[in-house]
RODO-2510 file (C-alpha; in nm, 4 decimals, decimal comma):
residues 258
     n   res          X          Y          Z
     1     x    11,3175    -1,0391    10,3701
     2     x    11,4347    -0,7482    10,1933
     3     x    11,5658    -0,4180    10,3214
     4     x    11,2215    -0,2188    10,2194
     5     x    11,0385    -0,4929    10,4183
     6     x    11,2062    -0,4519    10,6988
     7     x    11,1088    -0,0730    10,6751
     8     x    10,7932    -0,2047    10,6393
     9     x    10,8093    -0,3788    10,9611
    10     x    10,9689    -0,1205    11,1341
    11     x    10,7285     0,0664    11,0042
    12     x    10,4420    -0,1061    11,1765
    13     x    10,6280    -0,0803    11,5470
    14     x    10,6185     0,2659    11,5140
    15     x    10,2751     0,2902    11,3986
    16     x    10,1172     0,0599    11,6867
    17     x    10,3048     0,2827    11,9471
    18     x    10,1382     0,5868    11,7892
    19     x    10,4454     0,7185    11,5935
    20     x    10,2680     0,8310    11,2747
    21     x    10,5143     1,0649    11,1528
    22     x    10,8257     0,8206    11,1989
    23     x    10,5877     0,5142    11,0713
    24     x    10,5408     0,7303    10,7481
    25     x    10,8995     0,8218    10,6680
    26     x    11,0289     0,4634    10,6663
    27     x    10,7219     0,3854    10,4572
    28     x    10,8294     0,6345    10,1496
    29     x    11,2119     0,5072    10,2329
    30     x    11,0806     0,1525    10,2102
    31     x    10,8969     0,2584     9,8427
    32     x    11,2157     0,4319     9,7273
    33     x    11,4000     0,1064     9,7429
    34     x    11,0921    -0,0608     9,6284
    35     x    10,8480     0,1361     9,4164
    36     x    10,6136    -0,1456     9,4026
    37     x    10,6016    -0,3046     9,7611
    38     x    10,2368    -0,3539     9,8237
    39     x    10,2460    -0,2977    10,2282
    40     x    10,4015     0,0261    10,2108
    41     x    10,1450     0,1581    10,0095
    42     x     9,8620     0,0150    10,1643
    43     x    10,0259     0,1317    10,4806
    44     x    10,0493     0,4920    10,3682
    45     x     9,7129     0,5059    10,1894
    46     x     9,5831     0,4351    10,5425
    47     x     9,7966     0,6700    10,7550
    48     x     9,6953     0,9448    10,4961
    49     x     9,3223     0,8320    10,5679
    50     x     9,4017     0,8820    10,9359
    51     x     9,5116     1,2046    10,8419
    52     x     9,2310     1,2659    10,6329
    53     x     9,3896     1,3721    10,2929
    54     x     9,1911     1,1133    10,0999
    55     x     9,3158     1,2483     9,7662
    56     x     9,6587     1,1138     9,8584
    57     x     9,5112     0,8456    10,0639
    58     x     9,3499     0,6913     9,7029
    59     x     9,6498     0,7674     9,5578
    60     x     9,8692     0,5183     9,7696
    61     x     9,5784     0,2671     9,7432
    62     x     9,5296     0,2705     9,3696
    63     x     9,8742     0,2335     9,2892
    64     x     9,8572    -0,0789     9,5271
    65     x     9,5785    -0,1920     9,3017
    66     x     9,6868    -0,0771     8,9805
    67     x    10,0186    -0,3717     9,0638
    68     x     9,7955    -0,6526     9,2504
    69     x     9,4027    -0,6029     9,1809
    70     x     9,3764    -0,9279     9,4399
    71     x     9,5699    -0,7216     9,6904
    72     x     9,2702    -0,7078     9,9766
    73     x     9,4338    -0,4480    10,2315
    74     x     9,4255    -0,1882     9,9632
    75     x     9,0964    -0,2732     9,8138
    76     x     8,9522    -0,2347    10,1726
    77     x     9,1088     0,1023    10,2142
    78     x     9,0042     0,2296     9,9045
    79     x     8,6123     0,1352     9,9912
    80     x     8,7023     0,3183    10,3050
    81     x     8,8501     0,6393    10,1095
    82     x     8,5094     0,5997     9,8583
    83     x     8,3224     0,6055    10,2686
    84     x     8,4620     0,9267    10,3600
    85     x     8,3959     1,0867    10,0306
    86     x     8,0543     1,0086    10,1771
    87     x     8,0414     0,8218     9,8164
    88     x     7,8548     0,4881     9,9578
    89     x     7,7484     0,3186     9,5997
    90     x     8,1380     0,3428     9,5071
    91     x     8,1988     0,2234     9,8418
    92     x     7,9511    -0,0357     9,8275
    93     x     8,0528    -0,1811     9,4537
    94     x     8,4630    -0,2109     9,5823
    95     x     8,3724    -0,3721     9,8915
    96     x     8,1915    -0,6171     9,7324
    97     x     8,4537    -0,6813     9,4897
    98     x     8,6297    -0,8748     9,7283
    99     x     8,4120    -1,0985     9,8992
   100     x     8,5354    -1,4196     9,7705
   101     x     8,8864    -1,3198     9,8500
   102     x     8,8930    -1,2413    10,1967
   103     x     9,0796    -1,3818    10,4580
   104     x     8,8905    -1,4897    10,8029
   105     x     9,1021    -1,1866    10,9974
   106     x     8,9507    -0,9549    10,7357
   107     x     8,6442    -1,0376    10,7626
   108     x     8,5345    -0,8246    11,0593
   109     x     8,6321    -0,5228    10,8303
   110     x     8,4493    -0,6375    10,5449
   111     x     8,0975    -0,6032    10,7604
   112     x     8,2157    -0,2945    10,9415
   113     x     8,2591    -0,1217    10,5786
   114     x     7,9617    -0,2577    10,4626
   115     x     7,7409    -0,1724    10,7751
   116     x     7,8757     0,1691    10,7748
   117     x     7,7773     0,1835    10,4205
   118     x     7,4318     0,1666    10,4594
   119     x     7,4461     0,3807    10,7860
   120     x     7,5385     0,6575    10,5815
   121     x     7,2230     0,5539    10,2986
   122     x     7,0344     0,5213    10,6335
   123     x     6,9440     0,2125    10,5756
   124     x     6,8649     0,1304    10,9496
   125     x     6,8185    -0,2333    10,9485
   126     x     7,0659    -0,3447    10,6703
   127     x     7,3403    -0,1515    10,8639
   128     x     7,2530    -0,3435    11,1935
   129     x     7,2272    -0,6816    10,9886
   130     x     7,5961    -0,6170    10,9004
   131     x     7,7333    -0,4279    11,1803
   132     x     7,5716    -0,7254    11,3620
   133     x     7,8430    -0,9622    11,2176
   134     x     8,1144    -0,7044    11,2702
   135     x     8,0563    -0,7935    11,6221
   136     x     8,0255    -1,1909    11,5664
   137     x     8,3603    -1,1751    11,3776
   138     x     8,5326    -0,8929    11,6592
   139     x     8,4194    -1,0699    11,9861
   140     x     8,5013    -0,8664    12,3002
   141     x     8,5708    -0,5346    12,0655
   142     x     8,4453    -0,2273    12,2564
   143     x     8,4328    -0,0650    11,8789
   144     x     8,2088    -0,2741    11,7313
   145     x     7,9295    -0,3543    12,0308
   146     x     7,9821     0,0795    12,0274
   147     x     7,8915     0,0767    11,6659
   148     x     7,5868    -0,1026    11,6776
   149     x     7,4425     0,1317    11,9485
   150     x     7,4967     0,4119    11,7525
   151     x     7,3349     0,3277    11,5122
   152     x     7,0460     0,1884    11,6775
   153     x     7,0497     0,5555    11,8591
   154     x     7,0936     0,7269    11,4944
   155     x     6,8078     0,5448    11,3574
   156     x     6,5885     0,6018    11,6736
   157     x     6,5645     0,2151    11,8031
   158     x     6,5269     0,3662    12,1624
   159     x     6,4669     0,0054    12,3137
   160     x     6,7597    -0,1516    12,0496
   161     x     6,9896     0,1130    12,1966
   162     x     6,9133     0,0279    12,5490
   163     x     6,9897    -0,3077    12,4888
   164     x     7,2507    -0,2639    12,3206
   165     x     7,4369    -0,0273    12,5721
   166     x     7,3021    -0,2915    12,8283
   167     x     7,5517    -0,5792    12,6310
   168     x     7,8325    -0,2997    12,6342
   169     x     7,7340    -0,2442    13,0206
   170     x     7,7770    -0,6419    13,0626
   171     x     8,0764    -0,7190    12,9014
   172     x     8,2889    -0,4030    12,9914
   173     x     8,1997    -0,3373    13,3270
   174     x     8,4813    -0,1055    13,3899
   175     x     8,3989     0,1357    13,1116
   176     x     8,2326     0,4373    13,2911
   177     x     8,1026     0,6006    12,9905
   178     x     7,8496     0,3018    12,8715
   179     x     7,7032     0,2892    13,2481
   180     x     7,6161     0,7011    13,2249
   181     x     7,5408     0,6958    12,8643
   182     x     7,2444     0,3959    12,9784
   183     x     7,1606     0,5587    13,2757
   184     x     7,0837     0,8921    13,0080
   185     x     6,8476     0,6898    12,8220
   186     x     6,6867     0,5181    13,0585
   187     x     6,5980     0,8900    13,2552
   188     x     6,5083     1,0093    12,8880
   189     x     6,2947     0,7114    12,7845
   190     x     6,1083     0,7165    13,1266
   191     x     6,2475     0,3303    13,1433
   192     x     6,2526     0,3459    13,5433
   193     x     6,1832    -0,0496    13,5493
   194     x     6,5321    -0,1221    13,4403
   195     x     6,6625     0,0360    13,7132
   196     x     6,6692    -0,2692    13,9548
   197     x     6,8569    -0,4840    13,7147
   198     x     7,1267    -0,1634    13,6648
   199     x     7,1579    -0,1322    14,0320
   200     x     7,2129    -0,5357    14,0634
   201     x     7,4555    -0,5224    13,7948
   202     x     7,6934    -0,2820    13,9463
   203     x     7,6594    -0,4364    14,2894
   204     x     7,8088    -0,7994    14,1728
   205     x     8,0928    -0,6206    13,9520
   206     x     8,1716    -0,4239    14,2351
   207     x     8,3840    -0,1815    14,0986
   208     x     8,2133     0,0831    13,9870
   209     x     8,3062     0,4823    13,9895
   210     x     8,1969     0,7031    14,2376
   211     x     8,0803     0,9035    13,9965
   212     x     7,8426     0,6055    13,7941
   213     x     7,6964     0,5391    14,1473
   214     x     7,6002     0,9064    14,2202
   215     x     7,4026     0,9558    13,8943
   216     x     7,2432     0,6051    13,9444
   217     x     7,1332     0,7026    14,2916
   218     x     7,0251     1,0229    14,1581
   219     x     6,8387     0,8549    13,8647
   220     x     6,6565     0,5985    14,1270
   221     x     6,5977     0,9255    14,3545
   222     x     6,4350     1,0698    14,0094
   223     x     6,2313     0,7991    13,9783
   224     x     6,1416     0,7324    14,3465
   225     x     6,3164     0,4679    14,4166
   226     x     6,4728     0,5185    14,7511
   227     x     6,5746     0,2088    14,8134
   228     x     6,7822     0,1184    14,5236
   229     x     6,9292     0,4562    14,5740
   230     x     7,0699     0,4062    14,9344
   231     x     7,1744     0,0785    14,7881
   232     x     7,4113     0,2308    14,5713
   233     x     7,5115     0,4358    14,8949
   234     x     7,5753     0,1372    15,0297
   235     x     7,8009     0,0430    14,7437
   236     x     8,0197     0,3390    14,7972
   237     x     8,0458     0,3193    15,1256
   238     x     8,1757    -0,0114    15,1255
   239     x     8,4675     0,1223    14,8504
   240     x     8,5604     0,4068    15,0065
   241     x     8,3515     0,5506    15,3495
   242     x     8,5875     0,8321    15,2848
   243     x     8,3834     0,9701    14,9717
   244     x     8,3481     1,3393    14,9535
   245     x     7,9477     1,4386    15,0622
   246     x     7,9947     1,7508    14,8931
   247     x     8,0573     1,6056    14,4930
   248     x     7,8611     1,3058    14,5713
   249     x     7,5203     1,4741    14,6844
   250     x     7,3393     1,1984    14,5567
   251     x     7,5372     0,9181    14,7645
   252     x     7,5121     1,1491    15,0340
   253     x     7,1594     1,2083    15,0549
   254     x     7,0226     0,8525    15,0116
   255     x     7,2926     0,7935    15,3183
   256     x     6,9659     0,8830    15,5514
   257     x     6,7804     0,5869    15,4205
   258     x     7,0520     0,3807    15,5593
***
């Protein structure tokens, strides 16, 4: 290992615990021992992305290019640069360019560039096809199950987003936001028949928020469905009997069906 890669690597400690700035200074001292070393610029091209200079962000990346066309980090970020310019067809035609070379770890961000590609040609169901496998190749990522409902909500899919914040619902239970962000769309949908199967749900994970069990009872109350509301009383009375009536209103008023 040389003494730039070992910037490099120091580099990337810094940059995983959030240390931008000191991630980016070893990355030019790693390039002025080693004008050429292919990590540091691929890893500054992508901090400057982060920091959304994309003139020097391209920069970084083409000089990575310019020395190793093969290089697939850089050619990645550089379809990502071409994404933010909100330039999709240049984004499209360099993403492509690598397909035969990719490794199986970069695969998952060879469909994510792609599907967000065609999200911003709003092409609806070629972006799901791809963000689809960004989720087959990034099992248990909260990112990529959250970009597929977007875009399902972007392109008006109404029952595609439902299911899809369902799947998020499922496999991260403990994420509040998912649970409201369902419970939104089933109030603004008029989808009161998925209600039971919500209410089940957070009864066997059994760790829900006060808060996610207030707006469910107050979504079953909405939809008069007293029942499954004082069950989710029940639920938060069995957490914590302690709850404050006052915040809660909902949890406190299906208490009387109790």
């Amino acid at each position: 290992m040389t003494k730039a890669d070992e910037l490099v690597d120091e580099a990337l400690k810094k940059f995983t615990s959030k240390n931008f700035a000191g991630a980016e200074t070893l990355l030019h001292d790693a390039l002025a021992l080693e004008t050429d070393n292919l990590l540091a610029l691929n890893n500054l091209g992508h901090i400057q992305l982060l920091k959304k200079d994309l003139e020097a962000a391209a920069c970084f990346l083409d000089r990575a290019i310019s020395i190793d066309p093969d290089f697939v980090p850089a050619t990645l970020g550089r379809a990502k640069v071409y994404l933010a310019s909100r330039a999709f067809d240049e984004a499209l035609v360099t993403i492509q360019s690598v397909r035969e070379n990719l490794e199986e770890e970069q695969r998952g961000d060879f469909f994510h560039i792609i599907g967000l590609v065609f999200v911003g040609k709003q092409d609806w169901d070629t972006a799901l096809n791809f963000l689809e496998k960004y989720v087959q190749e990034r099992p248990g990522s909260l990112h990529a199950l959250t970009a597929v409902y977007q875009t399902c909500l972007n392109a008006g899919y109404a029952s595609r987003a439902l299911d899809a914040l369902e799947r998020i619902t499922i496999e991260f239970p403990s994420e509040s936001t998912p649970w409201i962000q369902l419970l939104n769309q089933v109030r603004n949908q008029g989808k009161a028949d998925r209600l039971p199967a919500i209410c089940r749900r957070l009864a066997e994970y059994g760790e829900a928020t006060l808060p996610v069990l207030n707006y469910t009872a107050q979504c079953c109350f909405d939809a008069g469905s007293y029942a499954y509301a004082a069950w989710m009383s029940q639920e938060a009375k069995t957490r914590n009997d302690g709850f404050d009536r006052t915040q809660f209103a909902a949890l406190a008023q299906a208490e009387r069906f109790l």
